[in-house]
N, C-alpha and C positions, 0 to 999 in steps of 0.2 A: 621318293616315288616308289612307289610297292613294285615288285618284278614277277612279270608272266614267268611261270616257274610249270614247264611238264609234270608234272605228277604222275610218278610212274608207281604204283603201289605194289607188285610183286603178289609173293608168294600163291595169291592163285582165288579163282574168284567163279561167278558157278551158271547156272541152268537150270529149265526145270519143262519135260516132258511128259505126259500120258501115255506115251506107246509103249504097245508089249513085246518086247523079242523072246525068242526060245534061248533055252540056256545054250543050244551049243550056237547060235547068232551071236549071242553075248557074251562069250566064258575065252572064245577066240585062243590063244595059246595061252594053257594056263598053267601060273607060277607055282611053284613048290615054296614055300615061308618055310622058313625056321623059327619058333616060337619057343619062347623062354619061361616058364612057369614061375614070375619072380615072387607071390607070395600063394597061398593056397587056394586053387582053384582060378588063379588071374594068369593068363597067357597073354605076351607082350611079342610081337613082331615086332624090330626096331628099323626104323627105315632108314634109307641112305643120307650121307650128308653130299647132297644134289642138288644146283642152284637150279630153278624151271627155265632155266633159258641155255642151259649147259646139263644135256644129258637126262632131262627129265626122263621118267617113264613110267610113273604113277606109285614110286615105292618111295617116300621120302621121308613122309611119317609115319608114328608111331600106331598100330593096330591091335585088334584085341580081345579077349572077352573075358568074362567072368561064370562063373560055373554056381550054382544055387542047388540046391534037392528037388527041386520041381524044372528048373527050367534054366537058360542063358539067357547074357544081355550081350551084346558086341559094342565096341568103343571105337568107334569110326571103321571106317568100310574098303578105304586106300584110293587110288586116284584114277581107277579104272575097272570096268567090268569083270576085270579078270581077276584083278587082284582081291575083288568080293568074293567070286567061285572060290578062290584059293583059300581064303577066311574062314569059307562056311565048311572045305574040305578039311580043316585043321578043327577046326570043332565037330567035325563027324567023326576022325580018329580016335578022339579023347571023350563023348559022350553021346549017346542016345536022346540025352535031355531035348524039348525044343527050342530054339532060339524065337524067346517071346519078344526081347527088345532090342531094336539096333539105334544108339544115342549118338549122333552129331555134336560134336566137341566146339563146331563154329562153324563157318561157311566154305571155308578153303577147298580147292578143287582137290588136293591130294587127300583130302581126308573126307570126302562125300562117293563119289563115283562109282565106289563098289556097292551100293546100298540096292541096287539093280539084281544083285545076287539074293538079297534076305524076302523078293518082295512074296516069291513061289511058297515061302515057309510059314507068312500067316503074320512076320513081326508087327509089331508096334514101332511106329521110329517118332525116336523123340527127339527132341531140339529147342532151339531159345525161343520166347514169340516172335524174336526180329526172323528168325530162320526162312523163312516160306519167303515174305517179300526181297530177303537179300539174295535167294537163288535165282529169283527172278530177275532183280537186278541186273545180277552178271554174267546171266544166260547166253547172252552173243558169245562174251567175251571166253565165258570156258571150252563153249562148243570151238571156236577157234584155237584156240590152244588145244585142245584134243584131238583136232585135226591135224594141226602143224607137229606136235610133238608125240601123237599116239598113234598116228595116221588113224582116227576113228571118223569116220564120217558123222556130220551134224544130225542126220536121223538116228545112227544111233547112239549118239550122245544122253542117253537117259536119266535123268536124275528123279529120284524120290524124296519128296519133300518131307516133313514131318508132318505126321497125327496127331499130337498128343505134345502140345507146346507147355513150355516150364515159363513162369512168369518173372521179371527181376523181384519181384514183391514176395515170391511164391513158392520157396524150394518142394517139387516133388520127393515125395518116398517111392521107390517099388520094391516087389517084396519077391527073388529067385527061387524062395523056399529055402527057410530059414536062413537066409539072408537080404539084407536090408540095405538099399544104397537109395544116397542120399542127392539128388539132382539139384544144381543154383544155379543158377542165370544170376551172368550179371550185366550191370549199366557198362557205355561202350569201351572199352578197353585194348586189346590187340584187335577186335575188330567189334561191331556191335552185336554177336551173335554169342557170345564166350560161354558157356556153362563148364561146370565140372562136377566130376562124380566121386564122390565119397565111401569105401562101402567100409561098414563099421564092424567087419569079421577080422579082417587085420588090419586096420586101423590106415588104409591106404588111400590118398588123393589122384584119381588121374586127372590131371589138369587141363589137359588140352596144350594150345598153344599161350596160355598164359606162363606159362613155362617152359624156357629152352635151355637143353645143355647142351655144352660144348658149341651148338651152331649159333651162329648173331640172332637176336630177337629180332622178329620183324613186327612193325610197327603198321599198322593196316586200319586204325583207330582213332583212339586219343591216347596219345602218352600219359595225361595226367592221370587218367582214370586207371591206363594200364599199371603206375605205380601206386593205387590208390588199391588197385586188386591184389596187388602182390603182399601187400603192407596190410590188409585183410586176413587173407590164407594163409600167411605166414603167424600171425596170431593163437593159429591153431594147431596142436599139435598132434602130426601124424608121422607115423614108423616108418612109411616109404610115400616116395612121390614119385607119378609116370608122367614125363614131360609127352609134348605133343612132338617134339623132335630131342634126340639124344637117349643117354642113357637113365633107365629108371633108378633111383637114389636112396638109399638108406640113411644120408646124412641133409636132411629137409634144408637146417639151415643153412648150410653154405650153398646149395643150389640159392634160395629165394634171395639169399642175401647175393649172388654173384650178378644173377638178373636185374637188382633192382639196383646193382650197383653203374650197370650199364646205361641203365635209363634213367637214371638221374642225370649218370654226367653228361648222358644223349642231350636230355632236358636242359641242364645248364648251360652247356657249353653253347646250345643252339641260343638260348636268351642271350648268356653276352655275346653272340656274333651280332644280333640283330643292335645289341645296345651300341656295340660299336661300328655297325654299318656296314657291314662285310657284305661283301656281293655273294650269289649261292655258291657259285663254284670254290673259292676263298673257304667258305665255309666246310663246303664237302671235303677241300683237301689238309682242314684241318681239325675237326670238332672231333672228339671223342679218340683220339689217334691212339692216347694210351692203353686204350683198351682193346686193340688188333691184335694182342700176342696170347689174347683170351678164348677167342672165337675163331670157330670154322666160318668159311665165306665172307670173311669182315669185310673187306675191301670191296663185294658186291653190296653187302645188305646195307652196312651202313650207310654209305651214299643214298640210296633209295631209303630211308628212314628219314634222314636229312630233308629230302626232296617233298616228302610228305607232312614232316611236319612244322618246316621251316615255316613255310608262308601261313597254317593259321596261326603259330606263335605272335606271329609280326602282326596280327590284327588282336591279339590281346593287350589289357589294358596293364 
């Protein structure tokens, strides 16, 4: 007999409003980042390794921009209005250029929220096509969390959806001025919104959340697809990769290969629990155990991956 199984999916989920506030309505106390210039003209804020239910406060992931002759793009926005003002103040330090694009890496509330900052500057914000209807989806749910954890009240909870959607069919170009990045959507994977950015001046991938180091991967998707994306990208070769959480990498293969080592054995181990009937809990306290002395948060995230992908495993054939 199949088992009502909670589904609690994590990492963080979104909203989507029309209203204007002023920047100091919305800027509220605002952060100082440290950003790291890890290849030319690419600035990377690295964010905390912070479960959303322990300590959240809208800095988790990875944030960003890149720098062109004509203009900037930014690479998610961080998990709060403030953290966007903080963004756009570390790109006013380092250039005059305009910030033409702000690109949504997937739908995660830690990595949207700030995009409330870029909208006074004219961007473009780009994202998957699934992008618009999945913020819509989990509009309650983020406004709620933003409340509970940001103390932000639900009006001003503002989200900026994308203008300017990437197709899975249809990788975008944009061009910063003499520079050229290369935008993919892909089919569902960590979650159904995934794209990643490429720009072909140093040969760099920011990934998104398709890629985690040091912290547990979270699973917000389809597993199969997520190792179907790893086993993709990792095909390709590039000089540095920027995870969506962790640190950014000079050595590609042993990141893609550590991830896709996790979610394989996530994958397997979850099939023969099902083959051998194991009830969930049974499962959670024991599938993938060898791999807890890998990762940051194992012991929260795994479970919650578990929980998610257990029961449609069990309806496959």
């Amino acid at each position: 007999m199949k088992k009502i199984i909670f589904l609690w999916t994590i990492c963080i989920l979104s909203m989507t409003s029309t209203s204007v506030f002023s920047h100091e309505t919305l800027s509220m106390k605002q952060e100082t980042l440290s950003m790291k210039e890890v290849a030319t003209g690419i600035f990377v804020h690295q964010g905390k390794h912070l479960d959303v239910d322990d300590g959240y406060q809208g800095d988790i992931c990875n944030i960003g921009f890149i720098i062109g002759q004509k203009s900037v793009a930014v690479i998610d926005t961080g998990g709060s209005a403030s953290m966007g003002y903080a963004l756009l103040s570390e790109i006013k330090k380092r250039t005059s250029l305009p910030v033409k694009y702000v690109i949504n890496t997937h739908v995660h509330l830690d990595h949207i929220y700030g995009n409330i900052a870029f909208k006074e500057e004219g961007a473009k914000f780009i994202g998957h096509e699934n992008l618009t209807k999945a913020m819509k989806l989990r509009e309650e749910f983020y406004k709620g969390l933003n409340l509970k954890y940001l103390n932000i009240p639900y009006e001003k909870s503002i989200q900026i959806p994308p203008n300017l959607l990437v197709k899975v069919t249809q990788p975008l170009e944009i061009d910063l001025g003499d520079r050229l990045l290369k935008i993919t959507a892909y089919p569902t994977a960590h979650t159904d919104t995934d794209i990643t950015i490429e720009d072909y001046k140093t040969s760099t991938l920011w990934t998104g959340d398709l890629l985690f180091a040091e912290r547990t991967p979270v699973v917000d998707g389809d597993i199969h697809g997520f190792i179907n994306a790893i086993d993709s990208m990792s095909q390709v070769k590039f000089n540095l990769l920027i995870p969506g959480h962790g640190t950014p990498t000079l050595k590609p293969n042993i990141a893609w290969n550590n991830i896709r080592r996790y979610l394989v054995t996530l994958r397997d181990d979850i099939r023969a629990a099902i083959d051998e009937g194991l009830d969930l809990q049974m499962a959670i306290d024991n599938i993938a155990k060898e791999e807890s002395s890998n990762w940051e948060l194992f012991d929260i995230q795994n479970g919650r991956n578990i929980n998610m992908i257990y029961p449609k495993m069990e309806w496959e054939e």
